[in-house]
C-alpha positions in Angstrom: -0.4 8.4 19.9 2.9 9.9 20.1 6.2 8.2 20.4 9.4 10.2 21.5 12.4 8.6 20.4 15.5 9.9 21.9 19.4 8.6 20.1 22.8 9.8 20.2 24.4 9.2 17.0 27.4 8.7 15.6 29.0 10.5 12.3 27.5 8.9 9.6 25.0 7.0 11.2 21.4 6.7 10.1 18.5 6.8 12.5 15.6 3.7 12.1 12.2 5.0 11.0 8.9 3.5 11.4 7.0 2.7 7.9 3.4 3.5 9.9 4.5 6.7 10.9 2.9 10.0 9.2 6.0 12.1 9.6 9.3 12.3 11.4 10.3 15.5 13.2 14.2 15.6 13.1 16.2 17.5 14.9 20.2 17.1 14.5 23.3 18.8 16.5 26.8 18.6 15.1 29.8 20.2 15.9 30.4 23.1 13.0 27.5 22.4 11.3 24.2 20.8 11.0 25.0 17.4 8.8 21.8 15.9 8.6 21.8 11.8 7.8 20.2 10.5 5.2 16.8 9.4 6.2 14.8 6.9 4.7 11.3 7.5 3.5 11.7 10.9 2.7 8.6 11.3 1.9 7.5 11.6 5.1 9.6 13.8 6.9 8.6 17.1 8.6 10.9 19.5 10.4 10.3 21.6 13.1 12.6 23.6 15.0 13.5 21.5 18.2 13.5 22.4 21.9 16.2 21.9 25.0 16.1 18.5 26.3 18.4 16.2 27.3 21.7 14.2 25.9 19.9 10.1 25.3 23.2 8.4 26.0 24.7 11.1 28.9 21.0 12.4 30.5 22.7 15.8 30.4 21.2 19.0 29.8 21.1 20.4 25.9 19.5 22.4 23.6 19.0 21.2 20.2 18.5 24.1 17.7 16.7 23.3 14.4 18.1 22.1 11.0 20.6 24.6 9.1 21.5 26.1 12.4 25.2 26.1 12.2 25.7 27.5 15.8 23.8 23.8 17.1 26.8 21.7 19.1 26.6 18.1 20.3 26.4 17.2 23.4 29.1 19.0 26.0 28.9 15.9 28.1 29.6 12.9 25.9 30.2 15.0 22.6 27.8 12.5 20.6 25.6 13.8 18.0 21.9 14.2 19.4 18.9 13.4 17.3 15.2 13.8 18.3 12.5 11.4 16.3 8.8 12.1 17.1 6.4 9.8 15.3 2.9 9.8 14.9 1.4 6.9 14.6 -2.1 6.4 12.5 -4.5 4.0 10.7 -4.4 3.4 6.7 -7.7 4.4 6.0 -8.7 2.2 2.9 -12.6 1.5 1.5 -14.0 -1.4 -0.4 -16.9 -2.5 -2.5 -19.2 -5.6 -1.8 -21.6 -6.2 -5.3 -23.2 -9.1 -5.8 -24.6 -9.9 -9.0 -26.6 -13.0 -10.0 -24.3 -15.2 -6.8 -21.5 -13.8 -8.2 -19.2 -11.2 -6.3 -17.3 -8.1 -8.1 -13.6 -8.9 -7.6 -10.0 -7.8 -8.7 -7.2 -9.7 -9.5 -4.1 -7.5 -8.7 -0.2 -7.5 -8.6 1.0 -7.8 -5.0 4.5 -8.4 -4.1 5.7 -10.4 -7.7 2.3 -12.2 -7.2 -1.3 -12.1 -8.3 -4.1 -11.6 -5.5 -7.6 -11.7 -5.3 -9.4 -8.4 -3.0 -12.7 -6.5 -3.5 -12.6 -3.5 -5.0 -10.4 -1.1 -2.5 -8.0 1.6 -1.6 -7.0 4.2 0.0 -8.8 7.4 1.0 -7.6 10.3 -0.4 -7.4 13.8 1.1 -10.5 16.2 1.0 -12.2 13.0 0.0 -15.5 11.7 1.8 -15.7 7.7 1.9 -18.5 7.5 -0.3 -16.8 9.7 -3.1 -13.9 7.2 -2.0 -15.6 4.1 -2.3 -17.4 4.8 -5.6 -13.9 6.4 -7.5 -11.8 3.1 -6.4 -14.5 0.8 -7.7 -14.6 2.6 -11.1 -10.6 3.3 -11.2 -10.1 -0.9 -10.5 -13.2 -2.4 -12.6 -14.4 0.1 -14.5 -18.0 0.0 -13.1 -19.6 2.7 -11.8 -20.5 1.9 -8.3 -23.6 3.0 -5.9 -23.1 2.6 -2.2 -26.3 1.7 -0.8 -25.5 0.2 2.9 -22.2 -0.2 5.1 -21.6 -3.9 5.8 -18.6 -3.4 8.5 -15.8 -1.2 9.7 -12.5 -3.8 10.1 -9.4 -3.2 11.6 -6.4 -5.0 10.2 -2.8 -5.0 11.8 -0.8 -6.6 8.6 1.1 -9.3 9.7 4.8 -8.8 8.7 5.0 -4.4 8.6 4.4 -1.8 10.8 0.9 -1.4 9.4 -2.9 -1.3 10.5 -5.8 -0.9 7.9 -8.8 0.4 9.0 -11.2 -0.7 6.2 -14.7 0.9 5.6 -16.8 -1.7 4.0 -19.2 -0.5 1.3 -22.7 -2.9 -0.1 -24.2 -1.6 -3.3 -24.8 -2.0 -7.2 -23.2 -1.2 -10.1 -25.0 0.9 -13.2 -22.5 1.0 -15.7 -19.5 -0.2 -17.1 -16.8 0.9 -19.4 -14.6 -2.0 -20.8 -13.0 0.7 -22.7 -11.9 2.0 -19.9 -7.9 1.3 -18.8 -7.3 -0.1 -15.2 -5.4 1.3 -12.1 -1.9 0.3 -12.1 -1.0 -3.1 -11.0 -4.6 -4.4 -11.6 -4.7 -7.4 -13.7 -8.8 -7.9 -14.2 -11.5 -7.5 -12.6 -14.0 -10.6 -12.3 -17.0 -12.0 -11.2 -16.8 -15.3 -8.5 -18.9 -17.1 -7.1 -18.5 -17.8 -2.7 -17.0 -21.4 -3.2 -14.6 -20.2 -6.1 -13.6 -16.9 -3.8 -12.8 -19.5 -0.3 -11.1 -22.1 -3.4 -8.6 -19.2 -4.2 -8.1 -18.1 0.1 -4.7 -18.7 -0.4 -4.7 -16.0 -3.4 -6.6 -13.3 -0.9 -4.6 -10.0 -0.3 -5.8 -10.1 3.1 -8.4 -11.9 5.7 -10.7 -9.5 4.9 -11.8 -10.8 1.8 -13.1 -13.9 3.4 -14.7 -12.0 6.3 -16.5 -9.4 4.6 -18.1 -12.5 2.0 -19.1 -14.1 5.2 -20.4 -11.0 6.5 -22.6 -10.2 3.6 -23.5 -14.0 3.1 -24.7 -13.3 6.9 -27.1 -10.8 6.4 -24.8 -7.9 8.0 -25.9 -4.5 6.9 -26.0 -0.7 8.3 -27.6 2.5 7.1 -25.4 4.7 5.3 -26.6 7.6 7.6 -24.2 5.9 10.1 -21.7 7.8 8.6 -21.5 11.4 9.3 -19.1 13.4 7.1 -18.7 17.1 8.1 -17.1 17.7 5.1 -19.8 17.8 3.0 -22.6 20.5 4.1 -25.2 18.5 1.3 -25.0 15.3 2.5 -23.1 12.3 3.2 -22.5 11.3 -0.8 -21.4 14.0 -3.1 -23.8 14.4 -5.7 -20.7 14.2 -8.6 -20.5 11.0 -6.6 -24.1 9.8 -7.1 -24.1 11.1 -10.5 -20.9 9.1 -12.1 -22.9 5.9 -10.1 -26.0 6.3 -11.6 -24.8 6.9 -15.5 
């Protein structure tokens, strides 16, 4: 999905950015020079050069030339300075781990916003990196036990309440092999622990998100999936790595 966002601005002025967005395209006339504003999110900004369009605050006719272009001029009808934004909108891809073990679930008790929440095992994909490999290096980095995927309970889509934000959460079952207490913990993780269902609903109001309550009641449920679901075209071997199988299985 594609948003276009076209603004006049004035000296000084700072264009609004969208936190979901994967990259903003800037394009900036001034007269003399290109003075760029500062943006926020650096991070993810990408420049382009720009195209002729048209003045947002006249409707007039004007072509935008790219960043460090000191020939670029504003607008000839309203003599504002033109900006283009172009967002891209996508999911956060994040996985997470479902092990039971004797009733009791595999959880993490982790620094969120000055507080302490409770999730499953989870986080973000990473690039090049197939959701299984994903999967099994969050569990280890968060709890340090080595984690075998052996079904997919769910796939959950998550728009967070109060950002610009959707999750779109792939929802691993398995068993752990090993674990290394030695072992330090991601940043911002407190412990990880084992509770039972009734002490994980007593602490709901300590969950990072409804999906720590759904995907218990999923897998209380009986809700399972084959692995082979899951294509990955990344991996000509298979749908697990076999570094991936091997850390599990140490």
């Amino acid at each position: 999905m594609r948003r276009r966002h076209l603004t006049c601005l004035r000296p000084g002025e700072r264009p609004a950015t969208d936190g979901g967005a994967e990259y903003v395209e800037v394009f900036v006339a001034s007269p003399g020079t290109a003075d760029m504003p500062s943006l926020a999110l650096p991070q993810r900004l990408r420049f382009a050069p720009a195209r002729t369009s048209m003045c947002g605050r006249s409707a007039a006719p004007m072509p935008v030339k790219g960043i460090g272009d000191h020939s670029a001029s504003p607008c000839q009808s309203c003599e504002f300075f033109f900006m283009i934004l172009i967002m891209i909108w996508k999911p956060n891809v994040v996985v997470a781990a479902i092990v039971e073990r004797d009733g009791k679930f595999l959880l993490v008790e982790e620094k969120a916003k000055g507080r302490l929440v409770l999730n499953q095992p989870a986080g973000h994909l990473d690039e090049g990196e197939s959701l299984m490999d994903a999967v099994v290096r969050e569990t280890l980095e968060e709890t340090a036990w080595h984690f075998l995927p052996e079904a997919l309970l769910g796939v959950y889509r998550w728009p967070h309440p109060t950002k610009a934000m959707t999750y779109l959460r792939f929802t691993f079952i398995g068993r752990v092999s090993r674990h290394e207490p030695e072992r330090s913990l991601d940043h911002g993780i407190a412990r990880a622990l084992w509770l039972t269902p009734e002490e994980i609903r007593a602490e709901r109001a300590r969950h990072r998100s409804p999906q720590v309550e759904r995907c218990l009641n999923d897998y209380l449920a009986g809700q399972r999936y084959p692995l082979d679901l899951l294509k990955d075209l990344g991996d000509a071997e298979g749908l697990l790595s076999p570094q991936s199988t091997q850390r599990a299985q140490r």
